[in-house]
C-alpha positions in Angstrom: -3.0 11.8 -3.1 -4.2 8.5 -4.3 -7.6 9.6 -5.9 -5.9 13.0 -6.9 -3.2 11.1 -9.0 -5.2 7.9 -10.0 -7.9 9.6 -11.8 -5.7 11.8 -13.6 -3.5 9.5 -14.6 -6.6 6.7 -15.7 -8.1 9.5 -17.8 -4.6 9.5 -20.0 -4.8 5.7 -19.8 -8.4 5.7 -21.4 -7.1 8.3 -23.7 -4.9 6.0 -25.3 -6.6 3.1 -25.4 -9.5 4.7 -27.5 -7.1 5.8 -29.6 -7.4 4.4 -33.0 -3.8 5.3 -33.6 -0.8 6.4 -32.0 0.5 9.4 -34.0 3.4 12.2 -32.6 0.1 14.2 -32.2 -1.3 11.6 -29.3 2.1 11.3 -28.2 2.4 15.3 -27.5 -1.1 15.4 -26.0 -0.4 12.7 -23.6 2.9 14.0 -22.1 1.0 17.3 -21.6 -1.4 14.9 -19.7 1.5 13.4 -18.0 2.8 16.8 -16.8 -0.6 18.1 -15.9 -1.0 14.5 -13.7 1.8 15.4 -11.7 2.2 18.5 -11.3 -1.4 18.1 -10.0 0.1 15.7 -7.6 2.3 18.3 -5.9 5.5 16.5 -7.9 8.4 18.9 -8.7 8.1 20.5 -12.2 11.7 19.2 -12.8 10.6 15.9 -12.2 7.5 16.1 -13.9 8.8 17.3 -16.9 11.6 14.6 -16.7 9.5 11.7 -16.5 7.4 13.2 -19.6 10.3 13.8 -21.8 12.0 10.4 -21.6 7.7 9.2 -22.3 7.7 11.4 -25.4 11.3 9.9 -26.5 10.4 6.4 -26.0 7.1 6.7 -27.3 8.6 8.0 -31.0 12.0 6.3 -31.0 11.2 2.9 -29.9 9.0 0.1 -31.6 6.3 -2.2 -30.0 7.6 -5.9 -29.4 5.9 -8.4 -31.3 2.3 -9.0 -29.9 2.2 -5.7 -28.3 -0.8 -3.1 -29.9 1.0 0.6 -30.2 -1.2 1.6 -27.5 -0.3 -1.2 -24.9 3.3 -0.3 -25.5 2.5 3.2 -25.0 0.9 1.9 -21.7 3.9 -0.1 -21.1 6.4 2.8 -21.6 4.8 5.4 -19.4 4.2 2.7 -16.5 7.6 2.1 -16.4 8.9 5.7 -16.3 6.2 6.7 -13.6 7.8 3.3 -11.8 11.7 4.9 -12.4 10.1 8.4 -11.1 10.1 6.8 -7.4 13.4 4.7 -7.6 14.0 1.0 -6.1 12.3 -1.2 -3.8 14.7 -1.5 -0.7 14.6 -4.9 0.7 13.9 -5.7 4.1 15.9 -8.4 6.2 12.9 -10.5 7.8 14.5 -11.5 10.5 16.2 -10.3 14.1 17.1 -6.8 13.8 17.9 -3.5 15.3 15.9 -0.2 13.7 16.3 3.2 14.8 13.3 5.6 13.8 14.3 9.3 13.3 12.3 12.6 12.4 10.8 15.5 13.6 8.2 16.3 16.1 4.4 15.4 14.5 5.4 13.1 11.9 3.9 10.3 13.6 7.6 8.1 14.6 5.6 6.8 17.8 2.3 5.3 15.7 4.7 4.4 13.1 6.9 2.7 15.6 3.4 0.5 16.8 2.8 0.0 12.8 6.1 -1.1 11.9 6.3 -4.0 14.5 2.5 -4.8 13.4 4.1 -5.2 10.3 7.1 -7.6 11.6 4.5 -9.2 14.2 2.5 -10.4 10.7 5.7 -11.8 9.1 5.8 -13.8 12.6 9.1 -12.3 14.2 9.0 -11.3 17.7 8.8 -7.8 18.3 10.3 -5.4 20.9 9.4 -1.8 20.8 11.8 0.6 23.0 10.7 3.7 24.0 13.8 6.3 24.0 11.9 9.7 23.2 11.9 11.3 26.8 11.3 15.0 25.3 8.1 14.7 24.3 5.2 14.6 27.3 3.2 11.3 26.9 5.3 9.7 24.0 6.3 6.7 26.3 2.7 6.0 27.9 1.8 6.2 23.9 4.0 3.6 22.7 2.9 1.7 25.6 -0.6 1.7 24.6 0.1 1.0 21.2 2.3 -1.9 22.6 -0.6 -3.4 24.6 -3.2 -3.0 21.8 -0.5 -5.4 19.4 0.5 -7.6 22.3 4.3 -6.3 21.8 6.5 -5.6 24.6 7.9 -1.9 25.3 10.8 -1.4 26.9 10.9 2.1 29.2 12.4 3.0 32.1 9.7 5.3 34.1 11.2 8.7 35.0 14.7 8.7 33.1 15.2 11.8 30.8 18.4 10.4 29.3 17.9 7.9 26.1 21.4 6.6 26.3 20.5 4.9 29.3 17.3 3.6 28.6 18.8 1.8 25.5 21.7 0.7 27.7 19.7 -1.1 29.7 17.5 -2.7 27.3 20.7 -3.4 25.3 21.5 -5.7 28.9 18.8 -8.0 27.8 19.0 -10.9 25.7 17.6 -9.6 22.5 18.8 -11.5 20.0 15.6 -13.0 18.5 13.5 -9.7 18.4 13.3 -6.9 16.0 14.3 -4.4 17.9 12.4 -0.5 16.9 13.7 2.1 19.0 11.4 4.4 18.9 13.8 8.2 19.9 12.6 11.8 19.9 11.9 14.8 17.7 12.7 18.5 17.8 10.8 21.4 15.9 13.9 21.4 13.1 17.1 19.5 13.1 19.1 21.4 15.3 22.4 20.4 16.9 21.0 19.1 20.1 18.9 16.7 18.0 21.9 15.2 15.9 24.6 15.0 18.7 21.3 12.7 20.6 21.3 10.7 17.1 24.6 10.1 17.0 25.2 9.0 20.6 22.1 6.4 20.4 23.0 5.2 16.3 26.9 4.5 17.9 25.3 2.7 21.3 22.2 1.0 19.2 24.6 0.0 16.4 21.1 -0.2 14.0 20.7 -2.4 10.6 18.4 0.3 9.7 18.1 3.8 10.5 14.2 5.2 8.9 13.7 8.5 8.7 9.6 9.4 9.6 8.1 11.8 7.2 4.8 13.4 6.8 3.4 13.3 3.4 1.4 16.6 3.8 5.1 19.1 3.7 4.8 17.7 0.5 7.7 18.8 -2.0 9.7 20.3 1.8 10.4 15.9 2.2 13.6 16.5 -0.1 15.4 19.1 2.4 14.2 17.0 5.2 15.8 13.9 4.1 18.9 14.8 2.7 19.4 17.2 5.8 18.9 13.7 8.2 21.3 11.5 5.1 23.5 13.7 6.2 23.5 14.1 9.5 22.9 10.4 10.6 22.8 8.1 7.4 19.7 7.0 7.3 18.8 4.3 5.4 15.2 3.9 3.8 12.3 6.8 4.7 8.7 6.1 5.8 6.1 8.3 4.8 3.3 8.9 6.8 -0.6 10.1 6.3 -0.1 9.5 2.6 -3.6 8.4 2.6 -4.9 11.8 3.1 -2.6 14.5 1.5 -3.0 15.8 -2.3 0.8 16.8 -1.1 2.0 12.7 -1.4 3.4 12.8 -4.7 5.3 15.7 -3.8 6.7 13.9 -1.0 7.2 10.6 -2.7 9.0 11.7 -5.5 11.3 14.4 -3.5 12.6 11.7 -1.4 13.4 9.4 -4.6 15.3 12.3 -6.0 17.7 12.1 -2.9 18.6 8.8 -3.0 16.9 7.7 0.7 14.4 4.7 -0.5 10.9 4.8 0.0 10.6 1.7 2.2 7.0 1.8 3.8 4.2 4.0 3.4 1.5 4.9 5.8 -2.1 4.8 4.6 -4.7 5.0 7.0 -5.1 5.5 10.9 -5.1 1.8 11.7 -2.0 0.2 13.2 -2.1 -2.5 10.0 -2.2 0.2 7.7 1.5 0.5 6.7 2.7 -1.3 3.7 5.9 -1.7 2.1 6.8 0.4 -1.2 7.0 -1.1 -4.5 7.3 1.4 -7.3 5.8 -0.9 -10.0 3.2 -2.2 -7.7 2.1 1.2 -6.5 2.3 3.0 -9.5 0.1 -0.4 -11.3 -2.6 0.2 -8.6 -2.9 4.0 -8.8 -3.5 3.4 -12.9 -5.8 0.7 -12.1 -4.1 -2.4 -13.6 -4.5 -4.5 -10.9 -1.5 -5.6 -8.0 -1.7 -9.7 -7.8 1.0 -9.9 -5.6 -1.2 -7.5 -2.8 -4.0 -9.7 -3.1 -1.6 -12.6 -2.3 -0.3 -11.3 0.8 -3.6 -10.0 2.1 -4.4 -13.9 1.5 -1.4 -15.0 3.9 -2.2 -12.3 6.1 -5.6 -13.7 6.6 -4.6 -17.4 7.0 -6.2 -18.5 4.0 -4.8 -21.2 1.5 -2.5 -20.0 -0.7 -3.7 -22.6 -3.6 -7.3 -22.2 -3.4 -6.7 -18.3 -3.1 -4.6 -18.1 -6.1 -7.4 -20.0 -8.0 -10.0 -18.1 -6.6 -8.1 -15.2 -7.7 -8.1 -16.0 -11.5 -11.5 -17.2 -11.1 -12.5 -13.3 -9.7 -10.6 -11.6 -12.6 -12.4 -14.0 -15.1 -15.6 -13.2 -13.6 -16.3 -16.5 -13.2 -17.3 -16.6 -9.9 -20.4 -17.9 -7.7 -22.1 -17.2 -4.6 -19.8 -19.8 -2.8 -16.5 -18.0 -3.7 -17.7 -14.8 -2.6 -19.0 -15.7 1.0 -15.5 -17.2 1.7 -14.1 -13.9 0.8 -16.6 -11.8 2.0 -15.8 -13.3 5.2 -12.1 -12.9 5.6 -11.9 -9.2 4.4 -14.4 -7.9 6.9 -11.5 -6.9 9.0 -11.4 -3.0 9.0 -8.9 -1.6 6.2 -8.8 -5.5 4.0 -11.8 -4.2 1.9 -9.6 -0.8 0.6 -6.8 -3.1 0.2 -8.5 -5.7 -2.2 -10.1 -2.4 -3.9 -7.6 -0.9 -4.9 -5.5 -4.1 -6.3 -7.7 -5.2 -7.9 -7.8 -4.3 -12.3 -9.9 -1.3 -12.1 -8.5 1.3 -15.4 -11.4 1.4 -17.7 -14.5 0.9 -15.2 -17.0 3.7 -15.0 -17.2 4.8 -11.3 -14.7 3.3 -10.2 -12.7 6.6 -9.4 -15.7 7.3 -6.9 -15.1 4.7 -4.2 -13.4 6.5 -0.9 -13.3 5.3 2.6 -16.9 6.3 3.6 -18.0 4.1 0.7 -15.9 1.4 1.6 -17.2 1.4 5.8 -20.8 1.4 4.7 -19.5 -1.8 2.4 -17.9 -3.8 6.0 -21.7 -3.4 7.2 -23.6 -4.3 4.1 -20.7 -7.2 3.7 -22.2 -8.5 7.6 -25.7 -8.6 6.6 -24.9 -10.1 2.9 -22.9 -12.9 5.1 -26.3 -13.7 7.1 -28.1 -13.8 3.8 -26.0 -16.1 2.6 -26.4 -18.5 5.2 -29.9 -19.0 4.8 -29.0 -20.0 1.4 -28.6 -23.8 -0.1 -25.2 -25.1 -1.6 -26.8 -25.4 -4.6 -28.1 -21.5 -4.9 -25.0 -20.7 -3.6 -23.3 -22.5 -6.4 -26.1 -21.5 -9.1 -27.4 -17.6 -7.9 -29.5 -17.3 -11.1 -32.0 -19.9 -10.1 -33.2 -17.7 -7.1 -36.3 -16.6 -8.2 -39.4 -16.1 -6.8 -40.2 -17.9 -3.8 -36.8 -18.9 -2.9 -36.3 -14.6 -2.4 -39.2 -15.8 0.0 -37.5 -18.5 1.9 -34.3 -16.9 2.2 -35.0 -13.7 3.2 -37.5 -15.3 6.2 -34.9 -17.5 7.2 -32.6 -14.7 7.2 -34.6 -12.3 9.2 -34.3 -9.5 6.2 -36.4 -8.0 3.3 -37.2 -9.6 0.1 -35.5 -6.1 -1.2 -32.8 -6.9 0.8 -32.1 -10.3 -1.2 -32.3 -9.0 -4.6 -29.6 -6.3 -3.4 -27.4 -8.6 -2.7 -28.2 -10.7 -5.8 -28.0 -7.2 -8.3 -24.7 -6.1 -6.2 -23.2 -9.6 -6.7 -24.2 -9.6 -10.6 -23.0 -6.1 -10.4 -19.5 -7.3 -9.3 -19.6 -10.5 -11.8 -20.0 -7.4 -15.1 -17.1 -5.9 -12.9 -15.1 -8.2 -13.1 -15.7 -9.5 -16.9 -14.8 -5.6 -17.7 -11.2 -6.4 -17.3 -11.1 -8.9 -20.0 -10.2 -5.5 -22.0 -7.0 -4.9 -20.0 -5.7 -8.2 -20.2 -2.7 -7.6 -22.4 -1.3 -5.0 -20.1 -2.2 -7.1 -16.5 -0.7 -10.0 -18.4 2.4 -7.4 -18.8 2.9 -6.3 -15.3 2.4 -9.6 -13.9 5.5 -10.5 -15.9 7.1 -7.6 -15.5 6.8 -7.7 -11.6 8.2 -11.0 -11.5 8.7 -14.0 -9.5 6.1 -16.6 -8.5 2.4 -14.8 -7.5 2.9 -16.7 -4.2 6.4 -15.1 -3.5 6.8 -12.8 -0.8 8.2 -10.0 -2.5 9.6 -8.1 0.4 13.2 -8.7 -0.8 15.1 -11.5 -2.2 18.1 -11.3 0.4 15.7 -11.5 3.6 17.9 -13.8 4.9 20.9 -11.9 4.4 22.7 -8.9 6.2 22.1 -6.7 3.2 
């Protein structure tokens, strides 16, 4: 759904910023882009044509601020609506918590449950996961695996088919500094059996949070689903699953908007630290390809690394004004399976040729090629690794001897590194519009974003 949507929607973004002018003529041809974009996407048509008609009306009725070009405001305007398109960021309470996870059978609730406390386990809150589905053969020996692979306790109870007491019991304990996921069982459709088992558990459990689990592949189906469980049991924020893989995700995301039910994490890969919280604005800027700081900030805490010194070495990377040095201490931290897609796609990307191209395939090969670029780099000097255009010559020699690789193999890593410098002085040209959404996203780059009242019961 990503690449489907992001290379539509960069095409219109190009579009417009070739544009010498912005006339009612560009204006018209871009909403048709728009339209096509989405409905491309698997979005409703309603919403697609929504989105495109408040673009044409803003485009023609309002007038750039001072500062702005026409076609940065243009940028501006249909960033904002594609942002509206998929409603608020919900904010999460970081901190001791019950959460009841809900859906249907094959949406992924129990590998969501193991992600979603990977998630909490990262913000450094103990975990406890609680295995109440007792329908489905092999659920609770999942969780537990899952449970043993994060180092997160799961509470079962072996050979009890009834929920209410499992969660009885485990409510017997002292649980008052855990987040608490409760992890209950599906059916084939809502049907009554499944919402009277709801019920009984949401009134024991007494849940801050109730998530409904949603694969992204039934597409544009996600509305009935989630306004079906709304109104059944409340729930209170939706998490949608294998949106990495589905052309049907903008379907999905957008249908849930429309009902109300928040978009509160996304799934997006088969790793158990591939779930990440929503943003609208932050999604939507990294699907255009204008950059998301405030990602590359928290993969920075994630990885232990020093917030000052990242957020310098941040700038320095989107200045291009990087060396060697700089880019064996990254290369090192984001060798971690799934880091390396992360960084990808936040980084400003709009108007670089190729750059639609990179998938995962692309981006395993790079994990491998980043290992034996590390070991070339160690056979290096401080002072090549702080200059790279003297190596020349016989220091190719010396390196790649001491390194136990080709002289080819050096000047790869050399071109790819030059490669990334040109990359990264390409985004001089979107400046105005990263300057923009850094603004516009607000807060502090360091800030976690994850919700202003984390502290709070709200």
């Amino acid at each position: 759904m990503l690449d489907t949507l992001a290379e539509s929607l960069k095409e219109v973004f190009k579009k417009i910023t070739k544009s010498s002018i912005i006339d009612k003529d560009i204006v018209e041809e871009l909403v048709k882009d728009i339209q096509r974009a989405l409905l491309k996407a698997d979005v409703k048509v309603q919403i697609a044509l929504e989105v495109s008609r408040k673009v044409k009306e803003r485009a023609l009725s309002e007038t750039p601020p001072p500062g702005m070009s026409a076609q940065n405001f243009i940028l501006k305007i249909v960033y904002e609506e594609l942002a509206s398109m998929l409603g608020k960021p919900k904010d999460i309470k970081l901190s001791p918590q019950k959460i009841m996870l809900v859906g249907l059978y094959g949406h992924g609730k129990t590998t969501t449950a193991g992600k979603l406390g990977r998630f909490f386990q990262r913000k450094g809150l103990p975990v406890y996961l609680v295995a109440c589905d007792t329908h489905r053969p092999g659920a609770v020996e999942q969780l537990e695996q899952i449970g043993n692979q994060l180092n997160i306790p799961v509470f079962s109870i072996k050979g009890e088919k009834d929920p209410v007491k499992i969660v009885e019991n485990y409510l017997k304990k002292d649980i008052s500094k855990y987040v608490s996921i409760f992890d209950t069982s599906g059916r084939h459709s809502l049907d009554k059996d499944l919402i009277d088992e709801m019920k009984r558990l949401k009134d024991l459990i007494k849940p801050e949070e109730i998530f409904l689990i949603i694969d992204a592949t039934i597409g544009q189906q996600a509305e009935k689903q989630a306004l079906a469980f709304k109104e059944a049991i409340g729930i209170t924020g939706v998490i949608i699953t294998k949106l990495d893989g589905s052309a049907k995700g903008g379907g999905a995301l957008s249908a849930v908007a429309a009902t109300g039910a928040p978009v509160v994490f996304i799934g997006v890969g088969e790793h158990l630290d591939d779930l990440e919280y929503f943003d609208p604005k932050r999604f939507i800027a990294r699907i255009l390809g204008l950059g998301d700081i405030k990602t590359l900030m928290e993969i920075s805490k994630e990885l232990d690394i020093n917030e000052e010194k990242t957020e310098k070495t941040v700038e320095k990377m989107m200045s291009g004004k990087i060396n060697l040095k700089d880019m064996y201490e990254i290369w090192e931290q984001i060798s971690r399976p799934g880091i390396l897609q992360r960084l990808f796609n936040s980084l400003p990307m709009m108007n670089l040729p190729g750059s639609d191209k990179i998938n995962k395939d692309i981006m395993d090969q790079s994990v491998e090629k980043i290992r034996k670029y590390r070991i070339i780099l160690d056979s290096m000097t401080d002072e090549e690794l702080e200059n790279p255009d003297i190596i020349k010559g016989s220091r190719i020699t010396r390196i790649a001897r001491g390194a136990g690789v080709s002289e080819e193999e050096v000047r790869a890593l050399l071109k790819d590194f030059n490669n990334m410098v040109k990359m990264m002085k390409g985004m001089k040209g979107n400046r105005t519009m990263i300057k923009m959404l850094r603004k516009q996203m607000g807060k502090e780059l360091n800030e976690d974003d994850i919700g202003s009242n984390n502290n709070s019961n709200n």
